[in-house]
C-alpha positions as CSV (number, residue, x, y, z in Angstrom):
1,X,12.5,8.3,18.2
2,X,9.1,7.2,18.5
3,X,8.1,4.2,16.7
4,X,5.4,4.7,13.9
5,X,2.7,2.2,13.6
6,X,1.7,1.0,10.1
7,X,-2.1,2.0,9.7
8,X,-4.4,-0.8,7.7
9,X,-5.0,0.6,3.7
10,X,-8.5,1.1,4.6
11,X,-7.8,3.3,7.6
12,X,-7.9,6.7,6.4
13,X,-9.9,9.8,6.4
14,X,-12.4,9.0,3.9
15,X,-14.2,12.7,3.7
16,X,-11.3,14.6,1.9
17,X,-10.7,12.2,-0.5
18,X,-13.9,11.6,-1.6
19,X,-14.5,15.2,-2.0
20,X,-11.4,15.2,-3.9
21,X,-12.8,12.5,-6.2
22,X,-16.3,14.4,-6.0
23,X,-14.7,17.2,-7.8
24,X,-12.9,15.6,-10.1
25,X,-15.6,13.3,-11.4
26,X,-18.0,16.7,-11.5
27,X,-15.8,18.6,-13.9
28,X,-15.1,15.2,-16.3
29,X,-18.9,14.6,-16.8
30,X,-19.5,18.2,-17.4
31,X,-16.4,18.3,-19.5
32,X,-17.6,15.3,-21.2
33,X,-21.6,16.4,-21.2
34,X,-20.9,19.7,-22.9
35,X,-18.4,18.3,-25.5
36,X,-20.6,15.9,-27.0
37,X,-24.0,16.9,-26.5
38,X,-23.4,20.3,-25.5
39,X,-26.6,22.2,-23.3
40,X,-29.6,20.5,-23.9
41,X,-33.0,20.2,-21.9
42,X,-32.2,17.3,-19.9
43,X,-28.6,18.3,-19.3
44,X,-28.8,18.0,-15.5
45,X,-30.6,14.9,-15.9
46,X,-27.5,13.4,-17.9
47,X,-25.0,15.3,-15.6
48,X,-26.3,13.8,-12.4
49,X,-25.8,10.1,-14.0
50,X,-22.7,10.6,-15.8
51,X,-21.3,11.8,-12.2
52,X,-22.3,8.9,-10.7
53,X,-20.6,6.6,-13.3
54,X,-17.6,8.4,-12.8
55,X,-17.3,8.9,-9.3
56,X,-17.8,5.1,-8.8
57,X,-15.3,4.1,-11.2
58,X,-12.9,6.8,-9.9
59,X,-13.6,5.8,-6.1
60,X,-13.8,2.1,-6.9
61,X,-11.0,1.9,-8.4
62,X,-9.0,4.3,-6.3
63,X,-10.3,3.3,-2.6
64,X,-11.2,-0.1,-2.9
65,X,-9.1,-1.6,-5.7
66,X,-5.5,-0.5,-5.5
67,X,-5.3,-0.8,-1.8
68,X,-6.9,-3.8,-1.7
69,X,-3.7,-5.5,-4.0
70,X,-1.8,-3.5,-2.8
71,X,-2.8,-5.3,0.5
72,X,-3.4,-8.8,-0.6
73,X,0.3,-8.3,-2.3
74,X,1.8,-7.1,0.8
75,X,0.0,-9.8,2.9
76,X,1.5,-13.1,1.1
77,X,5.0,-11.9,-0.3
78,X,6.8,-11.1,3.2
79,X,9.2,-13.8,3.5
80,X,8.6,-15.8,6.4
81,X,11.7,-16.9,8.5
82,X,13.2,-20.1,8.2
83,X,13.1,-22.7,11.0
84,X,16.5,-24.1,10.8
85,X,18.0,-26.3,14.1
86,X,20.7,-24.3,15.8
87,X,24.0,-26.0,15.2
88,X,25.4,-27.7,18.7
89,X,27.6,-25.3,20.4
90,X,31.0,-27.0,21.1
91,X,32.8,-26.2,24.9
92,X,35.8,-24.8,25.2
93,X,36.7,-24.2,21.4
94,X,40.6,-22.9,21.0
95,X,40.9,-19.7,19.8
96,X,42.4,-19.6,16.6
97,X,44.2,-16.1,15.7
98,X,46.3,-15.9,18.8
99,X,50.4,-17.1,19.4
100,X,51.0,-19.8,20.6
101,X,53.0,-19.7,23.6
102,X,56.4,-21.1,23.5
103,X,56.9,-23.0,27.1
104,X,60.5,-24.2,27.6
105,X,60.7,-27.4,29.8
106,X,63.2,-28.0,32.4
């Protein structure tokens, strides 16, 4: 099996994402627009600067933000080995689970 390679957080396609984000920050300030004020004169006006609120709260926090912990996190909790001296081997070490042999002497 092939080996997959981890990709950095901020390697990614950007483009569908951020149309995905687009979208959803376009229909909450028009959601929010026409709820409160409802269609007015300058609605487009307010539209086009409530999007951009959203959409950078939305992409900031979802693009930069959370992968960004989430990377920081990542980055100083792996546990690092420890550097501990390898005990002295000793030669010739009996083996302990066999018989012993029984040798008569003559």
């Amino acid at each position: 099996m092939a080996k997959v390679l981890k990709r950095h957080p901020f390697q990614r396609d950007w483009r569908r994402d951020l149309l995905i984000a687009g979208l959803i920050s376009m229909l909450l300030a028009m959601a929010l627009l026409l709820y409160t004020f409802g269609l007015t004169s300058d609605f487009i006006f307010r539209l086009f600067n409530a999007f951009l609120v959203v959409f950078i709260l939305l992409a900031g926090t979802a693009f930069v933000i959370v992968p960004g912990v989430n990377w920081v996190f990542m980055r100083f909790s792996k546990k690092k080995p420890k550097t501990t001296k390898a005990a002295p081997r000793q030669a010739a070490a009996p083996k302990r689970n066999l018989p012993k042999i029984n040798r008569t002497e003559d």
